[in-house]
C-alpha positions in Angstrom: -25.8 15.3 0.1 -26.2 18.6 -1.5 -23.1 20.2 -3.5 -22.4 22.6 -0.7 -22.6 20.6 2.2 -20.1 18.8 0.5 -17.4 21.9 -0.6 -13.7 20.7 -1.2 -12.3 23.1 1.7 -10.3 24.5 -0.8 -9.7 27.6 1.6 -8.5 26.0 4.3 -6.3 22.7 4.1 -7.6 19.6 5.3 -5.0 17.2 4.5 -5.0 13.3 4.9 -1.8 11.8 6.3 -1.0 9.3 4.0 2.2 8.0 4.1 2.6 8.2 8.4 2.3 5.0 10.4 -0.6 6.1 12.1 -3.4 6.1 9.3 -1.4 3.1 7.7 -2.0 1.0 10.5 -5.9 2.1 10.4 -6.7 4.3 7.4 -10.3 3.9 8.3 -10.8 5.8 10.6 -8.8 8.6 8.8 -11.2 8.0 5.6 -14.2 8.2 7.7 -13.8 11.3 9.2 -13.2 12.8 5.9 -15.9 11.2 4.1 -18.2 12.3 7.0 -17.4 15.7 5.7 -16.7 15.9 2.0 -16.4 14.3 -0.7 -13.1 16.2 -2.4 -10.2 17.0 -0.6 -7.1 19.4 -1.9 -3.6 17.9 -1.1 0.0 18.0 -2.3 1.0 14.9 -3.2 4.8 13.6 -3.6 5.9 14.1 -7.2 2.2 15.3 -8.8 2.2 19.0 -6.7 -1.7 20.1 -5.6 -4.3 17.0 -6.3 -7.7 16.7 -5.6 -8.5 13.4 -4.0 -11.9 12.2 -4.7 -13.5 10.2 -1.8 -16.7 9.4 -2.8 -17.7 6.0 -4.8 -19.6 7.1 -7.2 -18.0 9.8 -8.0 -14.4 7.8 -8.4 -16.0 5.2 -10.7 -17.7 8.4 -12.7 -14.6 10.1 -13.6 -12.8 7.0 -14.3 -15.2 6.1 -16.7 -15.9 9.6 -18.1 -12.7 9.8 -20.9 -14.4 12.6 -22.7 -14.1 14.9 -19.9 -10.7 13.5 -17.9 -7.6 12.8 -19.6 -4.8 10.1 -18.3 -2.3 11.9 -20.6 -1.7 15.5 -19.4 -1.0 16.5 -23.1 -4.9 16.1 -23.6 -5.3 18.5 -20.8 -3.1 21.5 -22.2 0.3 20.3 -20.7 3.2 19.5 -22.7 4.2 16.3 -21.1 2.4 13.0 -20.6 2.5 13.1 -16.8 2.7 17.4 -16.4 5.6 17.1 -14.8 8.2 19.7 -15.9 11.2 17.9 -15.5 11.2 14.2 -16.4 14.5 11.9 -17.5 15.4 10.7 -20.6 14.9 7.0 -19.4 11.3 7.9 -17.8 10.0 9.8 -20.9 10.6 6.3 -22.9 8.7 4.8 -20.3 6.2 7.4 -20.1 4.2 6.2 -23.5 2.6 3.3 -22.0 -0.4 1.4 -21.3 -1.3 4.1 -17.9 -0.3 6.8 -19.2 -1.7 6.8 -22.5 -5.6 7.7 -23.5 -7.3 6.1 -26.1 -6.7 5.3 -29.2 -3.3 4.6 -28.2 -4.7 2.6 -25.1 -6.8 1.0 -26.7 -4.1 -0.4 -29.3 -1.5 -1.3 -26.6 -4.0 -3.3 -24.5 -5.5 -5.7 -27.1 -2.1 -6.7 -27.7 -0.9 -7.8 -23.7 -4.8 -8.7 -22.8 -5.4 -12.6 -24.1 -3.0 -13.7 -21.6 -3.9 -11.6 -18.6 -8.0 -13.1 -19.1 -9.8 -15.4 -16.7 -9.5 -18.7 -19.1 -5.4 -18.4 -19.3 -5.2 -17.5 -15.4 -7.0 -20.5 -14.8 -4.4 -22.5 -16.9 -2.2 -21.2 -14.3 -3.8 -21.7 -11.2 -2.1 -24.7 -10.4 1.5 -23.8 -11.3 1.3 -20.2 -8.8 0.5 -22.6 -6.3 3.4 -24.9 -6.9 6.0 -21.8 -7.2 4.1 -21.1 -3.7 4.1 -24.0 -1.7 7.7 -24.1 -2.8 8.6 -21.0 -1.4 6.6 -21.9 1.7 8.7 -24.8 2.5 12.4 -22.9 1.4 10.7 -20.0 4.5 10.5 -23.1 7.0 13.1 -25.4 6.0 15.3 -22.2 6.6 14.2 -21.1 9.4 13.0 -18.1 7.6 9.9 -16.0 9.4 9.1 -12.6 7.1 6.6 -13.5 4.4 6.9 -10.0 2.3 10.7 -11.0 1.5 9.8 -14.9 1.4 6.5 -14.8 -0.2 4.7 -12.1 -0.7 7.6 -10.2 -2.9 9.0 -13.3 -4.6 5.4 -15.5 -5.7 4.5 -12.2 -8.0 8.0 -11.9 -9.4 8.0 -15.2 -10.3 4.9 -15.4 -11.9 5.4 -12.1 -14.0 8.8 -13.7 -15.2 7.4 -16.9 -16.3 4.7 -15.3 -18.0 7.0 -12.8 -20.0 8.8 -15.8 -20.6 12.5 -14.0 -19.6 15.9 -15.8 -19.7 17.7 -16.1 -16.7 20.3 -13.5 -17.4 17.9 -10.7 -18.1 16.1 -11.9 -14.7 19.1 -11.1 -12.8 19.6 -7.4 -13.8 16.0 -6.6 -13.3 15.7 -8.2 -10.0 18.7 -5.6 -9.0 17.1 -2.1 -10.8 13.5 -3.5 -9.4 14.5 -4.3 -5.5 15.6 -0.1 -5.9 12.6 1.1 -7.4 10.0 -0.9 -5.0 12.7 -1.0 -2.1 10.6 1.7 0.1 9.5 5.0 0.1 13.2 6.4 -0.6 13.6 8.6 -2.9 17.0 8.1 -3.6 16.5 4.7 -3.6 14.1 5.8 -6.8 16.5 7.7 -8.6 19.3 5.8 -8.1 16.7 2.6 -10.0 15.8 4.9 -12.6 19.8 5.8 -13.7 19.9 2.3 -14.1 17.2 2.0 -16.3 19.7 2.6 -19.3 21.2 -0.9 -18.8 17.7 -2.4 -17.8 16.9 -1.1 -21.4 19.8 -2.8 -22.9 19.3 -5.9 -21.2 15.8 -5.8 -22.6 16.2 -4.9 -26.3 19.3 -8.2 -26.5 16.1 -9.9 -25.0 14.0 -8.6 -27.7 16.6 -9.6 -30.6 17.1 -12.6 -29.1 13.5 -14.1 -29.2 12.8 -12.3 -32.6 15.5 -14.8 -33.7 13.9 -18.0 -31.9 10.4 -17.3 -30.4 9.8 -19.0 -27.1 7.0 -19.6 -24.9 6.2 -16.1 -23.4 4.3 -13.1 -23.5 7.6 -10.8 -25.3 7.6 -13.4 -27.7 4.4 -13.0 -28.4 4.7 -9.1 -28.2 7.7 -9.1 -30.1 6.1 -10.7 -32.8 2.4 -9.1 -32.6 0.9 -7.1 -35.6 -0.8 -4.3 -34.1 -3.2 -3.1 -36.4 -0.7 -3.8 -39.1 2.0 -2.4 -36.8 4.9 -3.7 -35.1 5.5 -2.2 -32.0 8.3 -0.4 -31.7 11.3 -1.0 -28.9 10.5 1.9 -27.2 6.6 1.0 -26.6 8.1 -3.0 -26.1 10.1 -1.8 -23.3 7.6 0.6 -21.9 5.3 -2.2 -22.2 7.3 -5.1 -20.4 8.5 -2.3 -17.5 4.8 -1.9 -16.6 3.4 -5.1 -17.2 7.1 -5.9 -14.4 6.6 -3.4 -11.8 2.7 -3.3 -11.9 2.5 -7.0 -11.8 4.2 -7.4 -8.8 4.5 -4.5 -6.4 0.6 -4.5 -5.8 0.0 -8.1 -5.7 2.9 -7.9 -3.1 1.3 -5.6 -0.9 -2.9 -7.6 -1.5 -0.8 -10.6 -0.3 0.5 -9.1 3.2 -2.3 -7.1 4.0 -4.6 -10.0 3.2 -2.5 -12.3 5.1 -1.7 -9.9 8.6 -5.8 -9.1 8.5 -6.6 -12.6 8.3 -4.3 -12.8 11.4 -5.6 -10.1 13.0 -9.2 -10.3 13.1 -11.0 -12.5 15.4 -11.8 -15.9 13.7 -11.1 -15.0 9.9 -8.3 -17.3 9.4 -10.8 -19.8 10.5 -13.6 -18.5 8.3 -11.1 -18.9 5.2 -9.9 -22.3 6.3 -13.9 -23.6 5.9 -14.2 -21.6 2.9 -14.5 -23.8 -0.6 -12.9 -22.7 -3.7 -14.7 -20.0 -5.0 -15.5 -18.9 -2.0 -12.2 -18.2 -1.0 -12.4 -15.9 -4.6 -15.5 -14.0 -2.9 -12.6 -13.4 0.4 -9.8 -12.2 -1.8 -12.4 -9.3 -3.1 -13.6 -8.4 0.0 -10.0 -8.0 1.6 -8.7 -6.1 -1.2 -12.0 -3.5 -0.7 -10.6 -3.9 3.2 -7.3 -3.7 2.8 -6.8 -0.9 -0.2 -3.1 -2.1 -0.9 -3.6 0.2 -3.8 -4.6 3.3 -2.1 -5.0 5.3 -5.1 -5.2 6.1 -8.9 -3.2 7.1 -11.4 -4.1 11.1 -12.1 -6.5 12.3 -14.3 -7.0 15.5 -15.6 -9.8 17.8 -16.2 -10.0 18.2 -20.6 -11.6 21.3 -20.0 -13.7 24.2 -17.8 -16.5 22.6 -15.9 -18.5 22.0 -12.9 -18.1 18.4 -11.1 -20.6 17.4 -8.4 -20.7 20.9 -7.4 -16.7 21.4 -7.6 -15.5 24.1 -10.0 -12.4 22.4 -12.3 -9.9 24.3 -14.0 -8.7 22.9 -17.6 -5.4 20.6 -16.5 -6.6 20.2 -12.7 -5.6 17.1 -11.4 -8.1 14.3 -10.0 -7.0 11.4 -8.2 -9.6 8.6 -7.0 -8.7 7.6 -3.2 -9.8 4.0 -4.2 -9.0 3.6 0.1 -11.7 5.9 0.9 -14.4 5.2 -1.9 -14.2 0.8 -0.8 -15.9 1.9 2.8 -18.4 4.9 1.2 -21.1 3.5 3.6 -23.8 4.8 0.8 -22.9 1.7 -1.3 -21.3 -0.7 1.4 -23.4 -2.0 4.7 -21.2 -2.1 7.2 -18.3 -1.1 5.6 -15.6 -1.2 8.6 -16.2 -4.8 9.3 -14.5 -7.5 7.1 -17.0 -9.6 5.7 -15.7 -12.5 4.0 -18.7 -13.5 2.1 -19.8 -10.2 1.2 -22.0 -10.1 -1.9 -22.5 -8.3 -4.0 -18.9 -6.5 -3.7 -18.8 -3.2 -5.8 -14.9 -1.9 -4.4 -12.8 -0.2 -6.6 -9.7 -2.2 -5.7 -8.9 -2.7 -9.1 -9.5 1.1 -10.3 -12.3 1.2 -12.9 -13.1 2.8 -16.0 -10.9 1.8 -19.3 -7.8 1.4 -17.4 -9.6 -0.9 -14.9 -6.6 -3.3 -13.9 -5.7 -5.4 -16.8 -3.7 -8.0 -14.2 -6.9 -8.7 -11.9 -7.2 -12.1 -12.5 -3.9 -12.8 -12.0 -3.2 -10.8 -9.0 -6.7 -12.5 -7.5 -5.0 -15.8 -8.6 -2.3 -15.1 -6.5 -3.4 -13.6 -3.4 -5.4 -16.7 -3.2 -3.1 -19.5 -4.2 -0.7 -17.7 -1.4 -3.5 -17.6 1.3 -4.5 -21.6 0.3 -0.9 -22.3 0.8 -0.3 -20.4 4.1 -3.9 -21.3 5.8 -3.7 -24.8 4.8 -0.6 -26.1 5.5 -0.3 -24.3 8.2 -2.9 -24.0 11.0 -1.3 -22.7 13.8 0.2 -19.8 11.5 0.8 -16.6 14.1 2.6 -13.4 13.9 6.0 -14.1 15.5 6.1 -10.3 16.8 3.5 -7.8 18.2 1.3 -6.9 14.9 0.8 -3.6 16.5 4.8 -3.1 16.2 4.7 -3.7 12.6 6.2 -0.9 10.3 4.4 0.0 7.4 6.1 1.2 3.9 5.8 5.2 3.7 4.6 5.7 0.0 1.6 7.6 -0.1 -0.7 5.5 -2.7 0.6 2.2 -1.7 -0.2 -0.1 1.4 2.2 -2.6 2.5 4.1 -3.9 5.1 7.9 -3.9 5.6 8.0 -7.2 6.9 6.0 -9.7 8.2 7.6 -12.0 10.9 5.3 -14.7 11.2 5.5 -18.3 13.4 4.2 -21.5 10.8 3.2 -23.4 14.0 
């Protein structure tokens, strides 16, 4: 459409509901009506202040790719700290130079290192250990009588994987699975803040973990950090423990929320638990895409921000303005996808931007495809008179605007 027909509406406010029940339960709808429209919209956003949300496919995958004119790291934009934000804690600024938040060089540097586990050939090593830690946690659910899969499953499969990958001693796996229930719990606040003061000893528990394997290397990827040359650089403990915290709370709050979406859509429409049940193999890898482009557990991206001045599909930037790719709306822009309210399982080609795009495309997408479909096998196969055990339309969904999820997910194994 042309540029003007398409205006941002920065004069008057049209603002998405994100985080209430009623566009959880069915963002579609919400996204179409908007996308009908324009392809910008100005909101506030919790903790960034005024955004611009960028609905449009092409133009989310265009400023995602375009570095030279959109910064990750605020400080490239005129700001003086990495996120913008004036006031950030001592714990978070640590945190803050890390793999999302930095551009490149610095990106650049910090992926190579964490990327040779996180590619197709290793996840495939892995395949069939997820499914083991899954089917076991399938049977613990039933054998005790449990019914909510995002406490039994759907939280714990992703933790357990990211632990066994970082190769983390038991001790160190207790205090993060306190700090971590805090800063994933829900869309609390205080909850938050409350996680991040304890971030000191999350640090401490962290760099004993650090000496420790520097003494005697183990299997694991902090061993393997630990002991990495970066271009003739060791990293330091601050970029180590920045490092591990995302690779932790990336590497399993999303996969969390593919796993219950996927599973309560594959409940909820009309013969697609059926569909997946005939599916073969990679098939079932074709499924997993498509219900992540359905499902948008990962509503959004990460802000970028405008380097400089300039114009922008007929949208006039200021140096510093924010940008943030609504990944939800851009997966059912109907001028790339046919149909793109219905849930096609076999659906191919699949261009969503589930997994962001750009240089800081998700680095974990093999493993959180891996899985999302290791816990679908596991549920659908063993199980195939699996049922929600409550009325789905009763379900609550967790209030973080930028996330999907549900709270729980009661269901009957049958």
């Amino acid at each position: 459409g042309d540029g003007a027909a398409h205006e941002t509406g920065c004069g008057q406010e049209v603002s998405l509901p994100l985080n209430s029940q009623a566009y959880l339960q069915a963002p579609h709808s919400f996204l179409t009506a908007a996308l009908d429209e324009r392809l910008f919209v100005d909101q506030k956003l919790p903790f960034l202040g005024r955004c611009t949300l960028v609905l449009g496919h092409a133009e989310c995958l265009e400023f995602l790719k375009d570095s030279e004119r959109f910064a990750v790291d605020a400080r490239n934009a005129g700001y003086n700290s990495p996120f913008g934000l004036k006031f950030l804690p001592e714990s978070l600024k640590v945190l803050s130079n890390n793999l999302l938040s930095l551009d490149d060089p610095d990106h650049l540097r910090l992926r190579r290192l964490v990327d040779q586990p996180f590619r197709r050939v290793a996840i495939d090593e892995l395949k069939p250990r997820i499914r083991h830690t899954c089917d076991r946690l399938v049977s613990e659910m039933v054998e005790a009588g449990e019914t909510d899969l995002v406490e039994g499953v759907c939280r714990q499969l992703p933790l357990l994987v990211i632990y066994d990958l970082l190769g983390f001693s038991p001790e160190v796996r207790e205090r993060l699975d306190a700090v971590l229930h805090g800063l994933t719990a829900t869309g609390n606040i205080f909850n938050v803040l409350r996680a991040v003061m304890k971030l000191g000893s999350v640090r401490k528990a962290l760099s004993e973990e650090f000496e420790r394997v520097r003494k005697e290397p183990g299997p694991g990827l902090v061993t393997d950090l630990v002991h990495a040359e970066a271009d003739g650089g060791r990293m330091s403990n601050d970029e180590l423990f920045a490092m591990v915290f995302v690779l932790f709370v990336a590497g399993h709050e999303t996969t969390k929320h593919l796993i219950s979406t996927a599973v309560y859509t594959l409940l909820r429409e009309p013969g697609a638990a059926d569909q997946y049940r005939a599916m073969d193999s990679d098939a079932r890898g074709v499924a997993v895409d498509e219900l992540l482009r359905y499902c948008a557990p990962v509503q959004m991206t990460k802000p970028r921000h405008a380097r400089q001045d300039m114009e922008f599909h007929g949208l006039s930037l200021k140096r510093g303005q924010r940008l943030v790719g609504l990944l939800a709306a851009a997966n059912i822009d109907q001028r790339v996808f046919e149909d793109p309210h219905k849930l096609d399982l076999k659906r191919r080609p699949n261009r969503h931007l589930g997994w962001g795009g750009g240089p800081h495309i998700c680095l974990g997408l093999h493993l959180a495809r891996a899985e999302a479909q290791a816990a679908l096998d596991s549920l659908f196969d063993r199980y195939p008179g699996l049922s929600f055990a409550t009325d789905p339309a009763s379900l609550k969904w967790i209030p973080r605007a930028g996330l999907r999820g549900l709270k729980q997910l009661p269901v009957r194994f049958g």
